[in-house]
C-alpha positions in Angstrom: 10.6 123.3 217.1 10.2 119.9 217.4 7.3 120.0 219.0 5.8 122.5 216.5 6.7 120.0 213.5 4.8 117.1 215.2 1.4 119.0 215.5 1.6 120.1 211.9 1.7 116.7 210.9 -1.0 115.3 213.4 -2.7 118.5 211.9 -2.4 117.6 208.5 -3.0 114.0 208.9 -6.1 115.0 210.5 -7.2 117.1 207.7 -6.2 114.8 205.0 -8.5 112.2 206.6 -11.4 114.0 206.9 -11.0 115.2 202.9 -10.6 111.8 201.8 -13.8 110.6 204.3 -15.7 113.3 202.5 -14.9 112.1 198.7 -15.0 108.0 199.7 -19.2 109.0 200.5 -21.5 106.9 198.8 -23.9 109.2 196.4 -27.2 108.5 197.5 -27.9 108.1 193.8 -25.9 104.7 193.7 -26.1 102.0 194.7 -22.7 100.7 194.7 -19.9 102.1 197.1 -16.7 103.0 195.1 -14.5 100.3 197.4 -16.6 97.8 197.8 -19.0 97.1 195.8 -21.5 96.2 197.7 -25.2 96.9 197.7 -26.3 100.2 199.9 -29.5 101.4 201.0 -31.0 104.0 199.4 -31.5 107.1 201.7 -34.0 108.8 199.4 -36.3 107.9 196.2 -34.1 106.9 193.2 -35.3 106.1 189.7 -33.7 102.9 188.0 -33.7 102.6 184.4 -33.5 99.8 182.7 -33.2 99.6 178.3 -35.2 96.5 176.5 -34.6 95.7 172.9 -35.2 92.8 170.5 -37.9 91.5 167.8 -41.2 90.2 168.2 -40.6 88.2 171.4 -39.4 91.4 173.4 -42.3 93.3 171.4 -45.1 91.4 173.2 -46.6 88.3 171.2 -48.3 86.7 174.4 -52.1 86.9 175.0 -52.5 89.7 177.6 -54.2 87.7 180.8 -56.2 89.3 183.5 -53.6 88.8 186.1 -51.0 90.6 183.6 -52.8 94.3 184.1 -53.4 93.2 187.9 -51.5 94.2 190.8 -48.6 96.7 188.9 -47.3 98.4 191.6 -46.9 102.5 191.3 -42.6 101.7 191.7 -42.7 100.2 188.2 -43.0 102.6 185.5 -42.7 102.9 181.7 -41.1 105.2 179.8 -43.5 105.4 176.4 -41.0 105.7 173.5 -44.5 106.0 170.6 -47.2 107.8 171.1 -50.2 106.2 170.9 -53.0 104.2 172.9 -52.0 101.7 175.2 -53.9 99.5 177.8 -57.2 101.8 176.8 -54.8 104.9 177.5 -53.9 107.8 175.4 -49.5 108.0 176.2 -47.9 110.6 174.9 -44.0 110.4 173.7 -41.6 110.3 176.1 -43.6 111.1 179.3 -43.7 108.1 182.2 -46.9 105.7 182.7 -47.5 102.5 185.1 -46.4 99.9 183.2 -49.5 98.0 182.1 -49.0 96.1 179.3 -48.9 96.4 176.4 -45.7 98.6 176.4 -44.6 98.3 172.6 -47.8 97.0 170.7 -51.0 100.1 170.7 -53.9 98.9 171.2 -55.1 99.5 167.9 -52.5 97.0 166.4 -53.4 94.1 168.8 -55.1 91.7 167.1 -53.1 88.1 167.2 -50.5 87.5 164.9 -52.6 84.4 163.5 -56.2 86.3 163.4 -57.4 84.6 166.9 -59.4 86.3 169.1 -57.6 86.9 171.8 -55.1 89.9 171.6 -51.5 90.3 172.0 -48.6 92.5 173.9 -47.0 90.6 176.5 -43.7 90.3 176.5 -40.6 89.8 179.3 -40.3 93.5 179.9 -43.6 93.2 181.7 -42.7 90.4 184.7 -39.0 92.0 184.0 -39.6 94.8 185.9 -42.7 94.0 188.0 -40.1 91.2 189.9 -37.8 94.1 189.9 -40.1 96.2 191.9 -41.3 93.9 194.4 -37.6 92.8 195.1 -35.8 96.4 196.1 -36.0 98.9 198.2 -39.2 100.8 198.6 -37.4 103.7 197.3 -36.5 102.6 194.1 -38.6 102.5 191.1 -38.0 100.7 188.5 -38.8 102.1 184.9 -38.4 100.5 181.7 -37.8 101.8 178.5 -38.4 99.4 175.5 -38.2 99.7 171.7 -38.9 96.3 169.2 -41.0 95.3 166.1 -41.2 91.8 164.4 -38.2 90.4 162.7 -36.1 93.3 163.2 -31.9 91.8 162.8 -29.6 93.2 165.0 -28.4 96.0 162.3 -31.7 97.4 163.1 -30.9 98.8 166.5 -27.0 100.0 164.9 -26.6 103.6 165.9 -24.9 104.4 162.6 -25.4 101.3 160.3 -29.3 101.1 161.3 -29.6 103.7 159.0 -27.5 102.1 156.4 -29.5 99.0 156.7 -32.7 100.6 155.7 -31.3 102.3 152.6 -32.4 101.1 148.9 -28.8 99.0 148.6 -27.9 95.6 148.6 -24.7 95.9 149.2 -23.6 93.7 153.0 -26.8 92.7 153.8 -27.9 89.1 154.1 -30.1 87.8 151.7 -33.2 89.3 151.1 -33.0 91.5 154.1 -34.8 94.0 155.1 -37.9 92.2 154.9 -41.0 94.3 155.1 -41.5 93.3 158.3 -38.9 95.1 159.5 -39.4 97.8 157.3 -42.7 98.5 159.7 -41.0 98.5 162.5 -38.6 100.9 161.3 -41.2 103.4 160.2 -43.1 102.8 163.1 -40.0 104.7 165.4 -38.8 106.7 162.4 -42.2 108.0 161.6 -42.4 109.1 165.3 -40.0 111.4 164.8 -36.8 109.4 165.9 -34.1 109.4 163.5 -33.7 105.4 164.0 -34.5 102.7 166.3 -31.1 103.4 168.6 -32.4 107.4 168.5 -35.4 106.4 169.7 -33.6 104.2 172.9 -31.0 106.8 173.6 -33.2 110.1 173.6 -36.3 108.7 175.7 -32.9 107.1 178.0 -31.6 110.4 178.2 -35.0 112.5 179.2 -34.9 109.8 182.4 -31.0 110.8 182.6 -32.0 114.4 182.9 -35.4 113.5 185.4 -32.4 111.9 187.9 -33.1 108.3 186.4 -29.9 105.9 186.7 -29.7 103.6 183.9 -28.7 100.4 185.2 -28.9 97.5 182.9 -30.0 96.5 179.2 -32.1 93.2 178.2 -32.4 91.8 174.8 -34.3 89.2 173.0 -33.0 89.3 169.4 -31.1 86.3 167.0 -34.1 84.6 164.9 -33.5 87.3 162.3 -29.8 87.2 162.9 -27.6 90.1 162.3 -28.5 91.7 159.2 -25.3 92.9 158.0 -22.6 91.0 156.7 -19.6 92.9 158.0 -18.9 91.4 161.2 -20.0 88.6 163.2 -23.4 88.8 165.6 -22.1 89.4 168.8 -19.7 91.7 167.4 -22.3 94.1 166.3 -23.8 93.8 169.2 -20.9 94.8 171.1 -20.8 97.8 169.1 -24.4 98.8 169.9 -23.6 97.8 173.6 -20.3 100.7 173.5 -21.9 103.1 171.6 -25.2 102.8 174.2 -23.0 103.3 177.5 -21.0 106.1 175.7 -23.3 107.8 174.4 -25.6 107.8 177.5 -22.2 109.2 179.7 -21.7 105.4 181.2 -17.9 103.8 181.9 -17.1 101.0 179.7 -18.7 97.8 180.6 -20.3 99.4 183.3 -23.8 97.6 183.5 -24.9 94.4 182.7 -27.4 93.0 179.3 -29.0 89.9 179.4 -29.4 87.9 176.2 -32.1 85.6 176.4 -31.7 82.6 174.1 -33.9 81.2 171.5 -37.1 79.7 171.6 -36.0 76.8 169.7 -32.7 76.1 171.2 -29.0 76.0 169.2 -31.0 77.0 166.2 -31.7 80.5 164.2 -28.3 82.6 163.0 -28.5 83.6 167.1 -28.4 79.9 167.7 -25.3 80.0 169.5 -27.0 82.2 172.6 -28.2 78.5 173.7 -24.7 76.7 174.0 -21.7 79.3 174.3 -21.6 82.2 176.5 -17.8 82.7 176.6 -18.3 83.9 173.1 -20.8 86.6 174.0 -18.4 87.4 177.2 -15.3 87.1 175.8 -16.1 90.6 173.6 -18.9 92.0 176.8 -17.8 91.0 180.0 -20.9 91.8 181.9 -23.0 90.6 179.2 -24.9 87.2 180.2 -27.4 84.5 178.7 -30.5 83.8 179.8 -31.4 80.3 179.9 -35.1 78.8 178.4 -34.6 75.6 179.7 -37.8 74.3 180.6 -39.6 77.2 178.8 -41.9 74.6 176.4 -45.6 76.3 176.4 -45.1 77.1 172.8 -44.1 73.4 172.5 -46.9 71.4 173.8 -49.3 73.7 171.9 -50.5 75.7 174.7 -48.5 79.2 173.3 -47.6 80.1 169.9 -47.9 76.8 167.4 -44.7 78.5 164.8 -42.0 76.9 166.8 -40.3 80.6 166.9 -42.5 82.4 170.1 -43.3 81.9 173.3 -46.8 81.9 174.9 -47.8 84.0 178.1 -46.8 81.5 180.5 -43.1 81.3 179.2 -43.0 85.1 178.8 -44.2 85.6 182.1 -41.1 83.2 183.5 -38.7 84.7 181.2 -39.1 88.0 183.0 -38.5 86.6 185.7 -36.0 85.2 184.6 -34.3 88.1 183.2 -34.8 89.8 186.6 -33.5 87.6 188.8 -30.3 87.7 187.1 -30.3 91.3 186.9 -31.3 91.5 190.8 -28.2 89.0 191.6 -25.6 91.5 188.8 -27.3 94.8 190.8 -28.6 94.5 193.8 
C-alpha cells in the first residue's frame, strides 16, 4: 500500500510539472517571458506596432532631405491611416507601405508652412521607427501607425469628448478653441470615413491586431495647443485617452509604454510642464515617460523653423531617435 501511495505521488508530481512547464512557455509572439521579464528571441517573424499622435510637430514640419527617403529598410513599415499620395505613391487606407516619408502630410499638401520652396513631412515617427528597425531582431518589423494635423489640443484625439469638441458649442472649451486649424485636421480623418481622430488610430491599430501585429508602445508630441477642454487637467485627459487606447485595443492596464516629448520652447505652452516634472505625468501613467529636447536648438539658431514653436529636420531627425532609444531600453 505504501508503496502504491508513493508512486502516485511521484506520478502526479511528475505530471503536474510537465502541465505547468507547458503553460510557463514563452509565446513566440512576445517578447516578454511571463516570470521574468526579460527580453526573448523571437523564433519566427513578428510584427511590432507602434501608435504616434500629436500636432504639427508629429505631423511632419521638417524639410524632407535626400538622406530621409534613403536607406528605409523593408522591416519598417507604415500603416497608412488617409488615403492619398505619398512619397510620389498612390496608398490606399489602411493597407501597409515602407515607411518613406511623408507619413501624415500627401504630397499634394506639402508646400512649407511659410510658402518656401522646399517642402515639408518629416517628422519623429520617421527616425522613430527606422532606429527601431536597425536595433532588433531581424525578425521583427517595426510598423507605425500615425494620426496628427496642426494645432490639434489634446481633446482632439478624446475617444468620446473628440467628438464633443468639434460640436457648434462653447460650452468647456478654452477660449476660442477649435481654431480652424484644427477644424482641418478633423475633417481631414473624419472625411475619410473615420468617425474621429481616436477611430481613426484604433481601427487601422486593430486591422494590424487582426494581421498578427503586437502593439507595443504609443509616442506623442502634443501641449502647444494644450488640452482643449476645460474639465480636467492635461495629463488627466491624456490618461483617459491612454486607458481607453489599451482597453479598447484588448491591452492590460498600463501595459506598454508612451513617450511624451517636451516642447520646443522649454517650460512654456499650456504643455509646458512636459519640460520640468515628470512625476506628474507618472504619478496618473506609470509607464508613461518624457522625452528630453535638451540640446535640440536648430529651430533656435535659425537653421529650422524661425516661429520659436517647431523644429527643423535635424532636431526631428534626433528626436526620433530619441524617442526610440527610450522605447528600445522600456521594450527590448
Amino acid at each position: 500500500m505504501r508503496r502504491f501511495t508513493l508512486f502516485f505521488i511521484i506520478s502526479f508530481a511528475i505530471i503536474f510539472g510537465l502541465i505547468s512547464a507547458s503553460c510557463g512557455d514563452t509565446d513566440s509572439k512576445t517578447n516578454e517571458t511571463p516570470n521574468t521579464g526579460k527580453p526573448v528571441v523571437p523564433t519566427e517573424p513578428e510584427l511590432h506596432i507602434y501608435i504616434a499622435f500629436g500636432q504639427s510637430n508629429m505631423q511632419g514640419p521638417g524639410a524632407i532631405r535626400e538622406k530621409d527617403v534613403e536607406g528605409i529598410g523593408d522591416r519598417y513599415k507604415t500603416l497608412n491611416v488617409v488615403a492619398g499620395v505619398y512619397a510620389k505613391e498612390n496608398r490606399a487606407k489602411g493597407q501597409w507601405y515602407k515607411a518613406v516619408p511623408p507619413l501624415i502630410i500627401p504630397d499634394a499638401n506639402l508646400p512649407h508652412w511659410d510658402g518656401a520652396t522646399f517642402t515639408t513631412g518629416l517628422g519623429p515617427t520617421d527616425y522613430f521607427g527606422r532606429t527601431l528597425s536597425e536595433n532588433t531582431h531581424e525578425l521583427i518589423t517595426i510598423g507605425v501607425i500615425a494620426a496628427a494635423h496642426g494645432d490639434l489640443a489634446l481633446a482632439s484625439f478624446h475617444k468620446t469628448r473628440g467628438v464633443t469638441y468639434f460640436n457648434n458649442s462653447t460650452e468647456g472649451k478654452e477660449p476660442n478653441r477649435p481654431s480652424s486649424t484644427e477644424r482641418q485636421g478633423w475633417t481631414r480623418y473624419t472625411g475619410a470615413g473615420y468617425t474621429s481622430i481616436y477611430e481613426a488610430i484604433i481601427s487601422n491599430a486593430k486591422i494590424a491586431q487582426e494581421q498578427g501585429g503586437i502593439v507595443k508602445g504609443i509616442i506623442v508630441h502634443q501641449g502647444e495647443s494644450g488640452r482643449g477642454l476645460t474639465y480636467a487637467a492635461w495629463h488627466e485627459i491624456l490618461k483617459e485617452i491612454y486607458d481607453d487606447m489599451l482597453s479598447d485595443l484588448g491591452l492590460e492596464a498600463n501595459s506598454i509604454p508612451i513617450l511624451l516629448g517636451q516642447l520646443w520652447k522649454e517650460g512654456t505652452g499650456p504643455g509646458g510642464y512636459l519640460n520640468t516634472d515628470n512625476k506628474l505625468i507618472r504619478a496618473v501613467i506609470p509607464r508613461a515617460r518624457v522625452i528630453s529636447t535638451q540640446g535640440i536648438t536648430e529651430g533656435r539658431t535659425g537653421k529650422g523653423q524661425p516661429d520659436n514653436l517647431h523644429f527643423g529636420s535635424a532636431d526631428l531627425e534626433e528626436l526620433g531617435k530619441r524617442y526610440a532609444q527610450k522605447m528600445l531600453e522600456l521594450v527590448y
